[in-house]
C-alpha positions in Angstrom: -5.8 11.0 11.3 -8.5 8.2 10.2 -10.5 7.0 12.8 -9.6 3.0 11.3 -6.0 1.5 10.8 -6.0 -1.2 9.4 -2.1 -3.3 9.6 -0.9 -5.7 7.1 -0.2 -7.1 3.9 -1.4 -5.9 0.6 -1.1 -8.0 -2.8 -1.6 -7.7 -6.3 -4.4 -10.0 -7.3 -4.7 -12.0 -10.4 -8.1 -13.7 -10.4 -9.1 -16.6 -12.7 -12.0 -15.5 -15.3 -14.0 -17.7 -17.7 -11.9 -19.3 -20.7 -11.6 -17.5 -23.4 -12.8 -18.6 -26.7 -9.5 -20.6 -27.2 -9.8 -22.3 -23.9 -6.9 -20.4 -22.2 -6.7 -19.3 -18.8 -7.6 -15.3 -18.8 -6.8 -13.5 -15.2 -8.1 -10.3 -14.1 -6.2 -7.6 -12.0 -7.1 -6.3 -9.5 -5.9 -5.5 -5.9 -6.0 -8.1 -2.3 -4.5 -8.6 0.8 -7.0 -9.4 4.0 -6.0 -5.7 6.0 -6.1 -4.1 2.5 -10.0 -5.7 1.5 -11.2 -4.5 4.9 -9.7 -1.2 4.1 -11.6 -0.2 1.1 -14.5 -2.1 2.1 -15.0 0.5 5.4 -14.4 3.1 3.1 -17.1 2.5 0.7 -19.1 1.8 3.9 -18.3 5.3 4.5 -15.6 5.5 7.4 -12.5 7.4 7.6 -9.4 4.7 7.0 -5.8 4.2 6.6 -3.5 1.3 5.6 0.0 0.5 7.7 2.3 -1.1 5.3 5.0 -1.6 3.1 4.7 -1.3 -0.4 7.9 -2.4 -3.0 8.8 0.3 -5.2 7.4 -1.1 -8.2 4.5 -1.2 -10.3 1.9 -3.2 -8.1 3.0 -0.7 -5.4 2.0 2.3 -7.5 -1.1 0.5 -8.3 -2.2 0.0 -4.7 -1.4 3.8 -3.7 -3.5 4.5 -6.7 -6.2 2.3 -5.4 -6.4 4.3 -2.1 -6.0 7.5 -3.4 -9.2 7.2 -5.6 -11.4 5.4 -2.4 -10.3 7.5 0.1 -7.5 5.0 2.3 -5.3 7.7 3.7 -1.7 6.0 2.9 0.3 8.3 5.2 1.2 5.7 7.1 2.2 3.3 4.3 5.8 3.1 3.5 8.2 1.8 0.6 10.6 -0.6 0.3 13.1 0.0 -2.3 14.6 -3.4 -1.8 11.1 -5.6 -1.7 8.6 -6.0 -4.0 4.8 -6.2 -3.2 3.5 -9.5 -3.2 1.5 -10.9 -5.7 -1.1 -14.3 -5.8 -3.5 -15.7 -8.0 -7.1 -17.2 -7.8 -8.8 -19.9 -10.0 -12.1 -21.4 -9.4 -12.9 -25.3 -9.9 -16.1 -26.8 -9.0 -14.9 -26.7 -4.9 -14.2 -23.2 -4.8 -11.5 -21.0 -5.0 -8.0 -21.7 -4.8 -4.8 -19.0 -4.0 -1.4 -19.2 -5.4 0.5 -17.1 -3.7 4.1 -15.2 -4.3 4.8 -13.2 -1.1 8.1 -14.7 0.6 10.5 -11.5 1.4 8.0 -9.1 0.2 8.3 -5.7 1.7 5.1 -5.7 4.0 6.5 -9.2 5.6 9.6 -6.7 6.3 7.9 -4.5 8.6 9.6 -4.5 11.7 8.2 -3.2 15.1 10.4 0.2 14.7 8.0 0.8 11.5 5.0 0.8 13.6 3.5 4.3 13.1 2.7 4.7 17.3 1.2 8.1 17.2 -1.4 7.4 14.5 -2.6 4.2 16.2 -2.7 6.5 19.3 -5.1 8.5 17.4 -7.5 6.3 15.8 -10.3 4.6 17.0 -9.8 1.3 15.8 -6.7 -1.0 14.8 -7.5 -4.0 12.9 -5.2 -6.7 11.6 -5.3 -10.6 11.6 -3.4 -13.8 11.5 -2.0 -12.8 8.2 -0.5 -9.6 9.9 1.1 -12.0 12.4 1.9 -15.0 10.0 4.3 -13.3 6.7 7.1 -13.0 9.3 8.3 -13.3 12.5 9.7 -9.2 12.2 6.0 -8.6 11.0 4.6 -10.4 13.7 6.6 -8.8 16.6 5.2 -5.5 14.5 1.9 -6.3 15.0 2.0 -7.3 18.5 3.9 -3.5 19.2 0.6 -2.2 17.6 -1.8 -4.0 19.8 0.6 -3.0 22.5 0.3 0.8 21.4 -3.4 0.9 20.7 -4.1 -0.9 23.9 -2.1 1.9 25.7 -3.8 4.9 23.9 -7.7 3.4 25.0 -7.7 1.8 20.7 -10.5 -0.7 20.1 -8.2 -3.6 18.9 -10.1 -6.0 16.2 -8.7 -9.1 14.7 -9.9 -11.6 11.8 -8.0 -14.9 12.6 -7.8 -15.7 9.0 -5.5 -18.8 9.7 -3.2 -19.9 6.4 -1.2 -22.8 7.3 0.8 -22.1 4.3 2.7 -19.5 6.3 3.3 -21.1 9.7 3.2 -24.4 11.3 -0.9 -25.3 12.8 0.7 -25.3 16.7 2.4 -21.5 16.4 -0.5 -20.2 14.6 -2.5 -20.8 17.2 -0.4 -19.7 20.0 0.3 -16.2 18.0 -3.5 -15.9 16.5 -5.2 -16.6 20.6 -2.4 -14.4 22.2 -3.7 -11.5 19.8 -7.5 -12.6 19.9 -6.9 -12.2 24.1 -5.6 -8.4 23.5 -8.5 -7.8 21.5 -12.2 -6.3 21.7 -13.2 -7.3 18.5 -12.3 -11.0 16.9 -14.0 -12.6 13.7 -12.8 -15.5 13.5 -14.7 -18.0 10.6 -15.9 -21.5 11.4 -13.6 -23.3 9.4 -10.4 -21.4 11.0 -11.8 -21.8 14.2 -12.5 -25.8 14.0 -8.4 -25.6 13.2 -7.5 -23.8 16.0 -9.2 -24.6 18.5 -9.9 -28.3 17.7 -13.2 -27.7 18.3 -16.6 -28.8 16.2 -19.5 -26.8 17.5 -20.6 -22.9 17.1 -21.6 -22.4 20.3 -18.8 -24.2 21.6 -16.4 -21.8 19.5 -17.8 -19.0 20.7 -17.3 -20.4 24.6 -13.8 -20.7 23.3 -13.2 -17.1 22.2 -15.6 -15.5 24.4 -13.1 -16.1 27.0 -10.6 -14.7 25.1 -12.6 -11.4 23.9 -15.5 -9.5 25.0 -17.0 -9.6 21.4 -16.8 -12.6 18.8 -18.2 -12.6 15.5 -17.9 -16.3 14.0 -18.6 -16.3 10.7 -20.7 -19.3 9.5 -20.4 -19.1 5.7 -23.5 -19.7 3.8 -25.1 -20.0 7.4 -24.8 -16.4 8.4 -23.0 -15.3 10.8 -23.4 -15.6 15.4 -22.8 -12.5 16.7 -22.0 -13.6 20.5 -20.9 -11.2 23.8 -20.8 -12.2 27.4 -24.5 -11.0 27.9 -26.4 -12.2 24.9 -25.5 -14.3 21.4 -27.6 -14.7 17.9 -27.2 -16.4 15.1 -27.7 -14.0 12.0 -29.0 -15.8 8.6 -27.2 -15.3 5.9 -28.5 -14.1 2.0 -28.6 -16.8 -0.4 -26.4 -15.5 -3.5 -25.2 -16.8 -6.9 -21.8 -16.0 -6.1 -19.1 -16.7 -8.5 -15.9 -15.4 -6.1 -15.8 -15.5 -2.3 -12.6 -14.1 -2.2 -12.3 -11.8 0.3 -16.2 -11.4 1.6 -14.7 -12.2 5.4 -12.7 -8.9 4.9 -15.5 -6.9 3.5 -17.4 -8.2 6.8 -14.9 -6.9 8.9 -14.7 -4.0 7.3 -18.1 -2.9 6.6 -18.6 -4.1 10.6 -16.1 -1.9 12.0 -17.6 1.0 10.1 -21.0 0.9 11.3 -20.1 0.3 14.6 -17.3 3.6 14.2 -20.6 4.9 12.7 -22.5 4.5 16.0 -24.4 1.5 15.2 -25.1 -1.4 18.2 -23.3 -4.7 17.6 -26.7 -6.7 15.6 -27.3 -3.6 13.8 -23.7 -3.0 12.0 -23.5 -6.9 11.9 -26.4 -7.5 9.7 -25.8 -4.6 7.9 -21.9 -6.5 7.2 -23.4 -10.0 6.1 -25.4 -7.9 3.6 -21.8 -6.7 2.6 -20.4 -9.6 2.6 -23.0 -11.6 0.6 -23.1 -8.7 -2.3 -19.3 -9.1 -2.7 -19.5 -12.6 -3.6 -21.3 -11.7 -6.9 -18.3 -10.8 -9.1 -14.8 -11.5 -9.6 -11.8 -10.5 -7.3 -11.2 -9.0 -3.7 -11.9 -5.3 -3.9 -13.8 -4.8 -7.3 -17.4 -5.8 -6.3 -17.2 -4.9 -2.4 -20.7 -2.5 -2.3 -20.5 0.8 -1.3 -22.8 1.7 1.4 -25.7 2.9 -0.9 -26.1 -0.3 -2.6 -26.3 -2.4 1.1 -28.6 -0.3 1.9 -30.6 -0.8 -1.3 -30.2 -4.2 -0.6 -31.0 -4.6 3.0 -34.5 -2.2 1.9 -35.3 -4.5 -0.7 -35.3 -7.4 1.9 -37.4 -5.5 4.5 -34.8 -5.3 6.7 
């Protein structure tokens, strides 16, 4: 069984590209879903990974096992839905950033139930991961991924969770109640600034990482073009983070997580696999969509050489 699970919600991705020559809106396909992005980008970082799902039995369904079958996600704990289709969601870009439209209500991953949850592979791995998305599509999906926790808790599982807070799913007050009840089960949390400064109606960085320090043993806030604090009970940093032309930050805090959690499956300390996951995350900012331009380990490395670091 793979050594990483990673619970939640994959969607088909449409993301805006440059006009055309007649001006219209051209969209590129390709594959998202926080749980999913951290998924693939582990496994080009080299680690042995699975999804936990539900897929629709349709074509963006095929697509994704497609997608896992050729990077190496073991999908044996993915199931299908013949009643629900996958979700879907778009990206365009303006001069502010990037923008999601999303098309997800009663798709089948926001049906998983905590029946679903596959207990003896979470037993087995090493590491679940999930987020605030896993807990926000539903409240089935949330009791699902609260049963997890509870599973890999039981079984000696390092639990790690991205807050990823989207208030288009729930209301601000029960996101944070669900999203801090699952950061306090945790060993791993990454929550980013701007989520954070939501939830906790806090300001600062170092007062953030007070916050969910207290909570979890190992916090990873996420600072944006900042870099990244890599804080435990014993000792905190603040890691600087690679300046980048990037045209698409969608999904660079999954690729973090992911490329994280397999260093640190890999054997790396906590400062090595996190610098090693900023370089990740900056080199997946340089081209359109989610999964397409995550770096396989090979090409971090190349990078973080070329840097002296």
């Amino acid at each position: 069984m793979p050594d990483i699970l990673c619970l939640g919600e994959p969607m088909l991705e449409f993301n805006q590209l440059p006009p055309g020559p007649d001006g219209r809106r051209l969209y590129l396909e390709g594959h998202g879903g926080d749980a999913a992005n951290a998924a693939v980008a582990a496994a080009r970082s080299g680690a042995d990974v699975g999804m936990v799902t539900h897929l629709g039995q349709d074509a963006a369904g095929d697509s994704f096992r497609a997608l896992w079958a050729m990077e190496g996600v073991d999908a044996s704990t993915v199931q299908t839905d013949a009643e629900a289709p996958t979700a879907v969601y778009f990206v365009t870009h303006d001069e502010s950033g990037h923008h999601f439209t999303f098309h997800r209500k009663g798709s089948a991953a926001s049906r998983m139930k905590p029946s679903d949850v596959p207990e003896e592979a979470i037993s087995r791995a090493r590491v679940l991961h999930l987020s605030g998305i896993s807990l926000g599509i539903s409240d089935s999906a949330c009791d699902a991924a609260f049963r997890a926790i509870e599973v890999a808790r039981g079984a000696g599982v390092t639990v790690s969770f991205d807050t990823n807070l989207r208030l288009r799913l729930w209301p601000l007050r029960r996101a944070s109640a669900c999203i801090h009840t699952a950061v306090g089960l945790s060993d791993i949390c990454f929550p980013s600034l701007d989520d954070a400064r939501l939830l906790t109606g806090l300001q600062e960085p170092e007062a953030i990482a007070d916050f969910y320090l207290a909570l979890c043993p190992l916090v990873l806030l996420k600072l944006g073009p900042d870099g990244l604090m890599v804080a435990t009970r014993e000792a905190r940093a603040t890691i600087e983070g690679f300046p980048m032309e990037a045209v698409d930050a969608t999904g660079a805090g999954d690729t973090f997580a992911g490329a994280f959690l397999a260093r640190a499956v890999a054997g790396d300390d906590v400062w090595q696999a996190a610098r090693y996951a900023n370089a990740a995350a900056a080199l997946s900012t340089i081209g359109y969509g989610a999964v397409a331009p995550i770096p396989t380990a090979a090409e971090v490395n190349a990078f973080l050489a070329a840097r002296g670091a």
